[in-house]
C-alpha positions as CSV (number, residue, x, y, z in Angstrom):
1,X,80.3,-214.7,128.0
2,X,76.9,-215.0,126.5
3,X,73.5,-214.5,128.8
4,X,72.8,-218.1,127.4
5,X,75.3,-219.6,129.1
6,X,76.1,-217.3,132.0
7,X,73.0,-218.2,133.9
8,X,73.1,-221.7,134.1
9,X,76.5,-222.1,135.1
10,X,75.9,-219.3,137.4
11,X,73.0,-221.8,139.1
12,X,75.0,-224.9,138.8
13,X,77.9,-222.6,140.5
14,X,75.4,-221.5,143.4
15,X,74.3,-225.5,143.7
16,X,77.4,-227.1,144.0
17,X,78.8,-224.5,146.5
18,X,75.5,-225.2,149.0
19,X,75.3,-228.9,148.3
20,X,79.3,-229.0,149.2
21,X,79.0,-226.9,152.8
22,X,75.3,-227.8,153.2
23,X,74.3,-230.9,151.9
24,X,73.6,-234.3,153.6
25,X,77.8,-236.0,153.2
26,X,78.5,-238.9,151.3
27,X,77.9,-242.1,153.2
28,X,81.9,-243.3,153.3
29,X,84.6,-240.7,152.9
30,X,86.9,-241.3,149.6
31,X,90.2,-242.0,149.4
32,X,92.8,-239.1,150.1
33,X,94.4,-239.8,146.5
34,X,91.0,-238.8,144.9
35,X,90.1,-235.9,147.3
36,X,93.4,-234.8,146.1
37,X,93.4,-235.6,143.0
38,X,90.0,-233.2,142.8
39,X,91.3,-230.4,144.7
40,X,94.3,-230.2,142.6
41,X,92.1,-230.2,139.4
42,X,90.5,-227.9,140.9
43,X,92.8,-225.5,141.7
44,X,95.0,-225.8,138.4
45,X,91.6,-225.3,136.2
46,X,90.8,-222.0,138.5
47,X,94.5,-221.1,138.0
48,X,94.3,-221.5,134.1
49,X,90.5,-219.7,133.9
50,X,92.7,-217.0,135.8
51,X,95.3,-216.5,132.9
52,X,92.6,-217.1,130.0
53,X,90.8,-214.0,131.2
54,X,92.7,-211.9,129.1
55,X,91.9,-214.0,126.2
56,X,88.7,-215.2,126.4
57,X,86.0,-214.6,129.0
58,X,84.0,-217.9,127.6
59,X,87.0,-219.4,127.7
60,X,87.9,-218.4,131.3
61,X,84.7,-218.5,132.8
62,X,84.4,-222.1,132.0
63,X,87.9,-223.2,133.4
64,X,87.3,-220.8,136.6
65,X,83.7,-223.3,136.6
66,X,85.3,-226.4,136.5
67,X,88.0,-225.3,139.0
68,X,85.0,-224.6,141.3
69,X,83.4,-227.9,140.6
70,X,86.5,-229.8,141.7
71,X,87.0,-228.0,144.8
72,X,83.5,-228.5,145.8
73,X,83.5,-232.3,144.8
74,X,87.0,-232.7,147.1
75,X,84.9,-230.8,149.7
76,X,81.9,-232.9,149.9
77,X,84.0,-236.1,149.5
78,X,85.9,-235.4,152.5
79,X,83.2,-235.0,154.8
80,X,82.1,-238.6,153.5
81,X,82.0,-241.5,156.6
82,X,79.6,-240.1,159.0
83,X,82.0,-238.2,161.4
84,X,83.4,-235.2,160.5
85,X,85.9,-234.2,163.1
86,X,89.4,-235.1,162.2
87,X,89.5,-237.0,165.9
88,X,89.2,-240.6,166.4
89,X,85.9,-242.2,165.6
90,X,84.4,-243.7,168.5
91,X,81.1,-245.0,169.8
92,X,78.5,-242.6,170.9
93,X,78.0,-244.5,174.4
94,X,82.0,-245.3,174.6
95,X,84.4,-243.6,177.5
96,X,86.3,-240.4,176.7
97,X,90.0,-241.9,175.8
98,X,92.2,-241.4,179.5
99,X,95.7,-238.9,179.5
100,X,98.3,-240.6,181.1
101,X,99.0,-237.0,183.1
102,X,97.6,-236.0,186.3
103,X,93.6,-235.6,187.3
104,X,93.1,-232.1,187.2
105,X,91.2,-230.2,189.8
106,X,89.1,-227.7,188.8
107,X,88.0,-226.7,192.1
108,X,91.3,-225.1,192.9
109,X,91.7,-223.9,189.4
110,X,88.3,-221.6,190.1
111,X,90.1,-220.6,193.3
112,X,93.4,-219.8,191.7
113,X,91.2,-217.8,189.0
114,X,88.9,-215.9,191.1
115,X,92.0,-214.7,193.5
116,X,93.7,-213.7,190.5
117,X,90.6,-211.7,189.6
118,X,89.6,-210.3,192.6
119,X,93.5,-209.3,193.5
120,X,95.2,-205.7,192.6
121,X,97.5,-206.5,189.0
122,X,100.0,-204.8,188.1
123,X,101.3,-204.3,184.2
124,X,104.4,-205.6,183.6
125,X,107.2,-204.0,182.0
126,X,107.3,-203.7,177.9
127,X,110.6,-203.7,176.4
């Protein structure tokens, strides 16, 4: 691969990657067909940049480049829509959802834990 055409897509490469992990997300997340649909892309252009390396490095280096480009579009797509957890969205102000188990006590928990600490152990058997 020529110089010529090396460094740019070596800078468009670098870009993409940063703007995908680092850069402000898209204001609504897309649709799971097209983050898909990109990811796959993505992956099936790396796959065939991997086989055209042993026929031409132009040739590869450009599908391995496009495979990266779809992989970082289906990247920064999906952290589109402002929360970026895979929980429930809820109001910043709103009440933790309740469990329909029992309250837990913590204070007993820390007594449980520190007489487990502060007690003689034994190790147990390996078969």
């Amino acid at each position: 691969m020529s110089l010529v055409l090396a460094v740019p897509l070596s800078v468009l490469l670098i870009v993409s990657i940063g703007w995908a992990f680092f850069g402000p997300p898209p204001r609504s997340r897309a649709s799971s067909g097209t983050i898909a649909a990109l990811a796959g892309l993505g992956a099936t252009a790396y796959a065939a940049g991997v086989l055209l390396a042993q026929h031409s490095v132009t040739a590869a280096g450009i599908a391995m480049a496009v495979g990266v480009e779809g992989l970082c579009a289906a990247g920064w797509l999906r952290r589109g829509g402002g929360g970026g957890g895979g929980g429930p969205r809820r109001d910043p102000g709103s009440e933790p959802p309740s469990h329909d188990g029992p309250d837990l006590d913590w204070d007993e928990f820390d007594r449980a834990r520190g007489e487990w600490d502060a007690g003689p152990r034994e190790p147990t058997a390996h078969w």
